[in-house]
C-alpha positions as CSV (number, residue, x, y, z in Angstrom):
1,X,27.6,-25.1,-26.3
2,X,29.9,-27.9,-24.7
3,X,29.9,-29.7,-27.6
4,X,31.7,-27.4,-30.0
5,X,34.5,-26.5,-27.2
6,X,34.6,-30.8,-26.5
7,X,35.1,-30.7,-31.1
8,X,37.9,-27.8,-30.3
9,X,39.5,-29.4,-27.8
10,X,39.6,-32.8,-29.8
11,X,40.9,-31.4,-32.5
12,X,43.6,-29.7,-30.9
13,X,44.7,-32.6,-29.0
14,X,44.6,-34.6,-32.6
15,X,47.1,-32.0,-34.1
16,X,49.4,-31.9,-31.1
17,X,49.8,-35.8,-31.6
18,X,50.5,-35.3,-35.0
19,X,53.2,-33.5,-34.1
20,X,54.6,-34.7,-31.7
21,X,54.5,-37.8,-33.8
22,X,56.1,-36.2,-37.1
23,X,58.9,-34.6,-34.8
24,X,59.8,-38.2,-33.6
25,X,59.7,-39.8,-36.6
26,X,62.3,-37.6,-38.0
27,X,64.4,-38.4,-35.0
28,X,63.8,-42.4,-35.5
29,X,64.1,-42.6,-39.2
30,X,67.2,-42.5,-41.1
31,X,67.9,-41.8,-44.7
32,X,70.7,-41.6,-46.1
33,X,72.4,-42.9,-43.0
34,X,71.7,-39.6,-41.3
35,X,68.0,-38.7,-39.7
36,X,65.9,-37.1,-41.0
37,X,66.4,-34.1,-38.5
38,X,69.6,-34.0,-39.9
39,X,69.4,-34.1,-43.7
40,X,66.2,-31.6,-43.0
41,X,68.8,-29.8,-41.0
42,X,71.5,-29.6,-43.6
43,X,69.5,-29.1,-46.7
44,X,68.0,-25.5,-45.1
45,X,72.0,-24.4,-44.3
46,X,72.6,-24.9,-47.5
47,X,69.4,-23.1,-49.1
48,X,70.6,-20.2,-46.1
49,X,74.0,-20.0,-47.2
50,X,73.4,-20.0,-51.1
51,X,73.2,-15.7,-51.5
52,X,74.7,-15.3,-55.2
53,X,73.2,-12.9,-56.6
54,X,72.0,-13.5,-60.3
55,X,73.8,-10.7,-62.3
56,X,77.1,-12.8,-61.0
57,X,75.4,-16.3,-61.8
58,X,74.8,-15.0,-65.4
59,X,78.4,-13.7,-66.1
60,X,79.7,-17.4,-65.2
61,X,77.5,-18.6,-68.0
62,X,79.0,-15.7,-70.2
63,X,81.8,-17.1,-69.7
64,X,81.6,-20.7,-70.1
65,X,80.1,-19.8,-73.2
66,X,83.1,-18.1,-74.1
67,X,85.1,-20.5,-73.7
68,X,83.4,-23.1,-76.4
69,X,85.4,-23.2,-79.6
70,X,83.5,-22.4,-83.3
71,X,83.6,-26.2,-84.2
72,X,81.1,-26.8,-81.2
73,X,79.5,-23.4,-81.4
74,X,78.6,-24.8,-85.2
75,X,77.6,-28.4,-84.2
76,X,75.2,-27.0,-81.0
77,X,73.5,-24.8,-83.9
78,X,73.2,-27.4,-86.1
79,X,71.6,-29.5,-83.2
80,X,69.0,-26.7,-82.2
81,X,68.0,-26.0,-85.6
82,X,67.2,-29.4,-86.1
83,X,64.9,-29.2,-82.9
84,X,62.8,-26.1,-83.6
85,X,62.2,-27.6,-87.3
86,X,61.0,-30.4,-86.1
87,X,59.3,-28.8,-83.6
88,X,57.9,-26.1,-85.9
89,X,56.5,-29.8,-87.7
């Protein structure tokens, strides 16, 4: 009986200094000349911030698709047929 709550209490005490020892780590080691706290920090503001939705996303591709002349409209097609026939191969 004492020996499964001894295992238990083991293990937790092994994942608590795992922790502990992957939260100071990120404190201690720098990347980038910032810790890694900090770039782990900044990264998830940025994934928290970014709320476009993708209807608006796909009208600025409309529109920068727009905006190529027929000359490179003609040379992309020639480029992508090329592909799928040699693909098709």
């Amino acid at each position: 009986m004492f020996g499964h709550l001894f295992g238990f209490a083991l293990n937790v005490l092994k994942w608590t200094f795992f922790t502990l020892l992957v939260l100071v780590a990120g404190q201690l080691v720098y990347w980038r000349g910032k810790t890694v706290s900090d770039q782990v920090k900044i990264t998830l503001s940025h994934v928290e911030n970014w709320n476009q939705p993708a209807a608006e996303l796909t009208s600025q591709f409309r529109d920068g698709a727009e905006k190529i002349s027929a000359e490179e409209r003609a040379r992309l097609k020639k480029i992508f047929s090329r592909q799928e026939r040699t693909s098709a191969d």
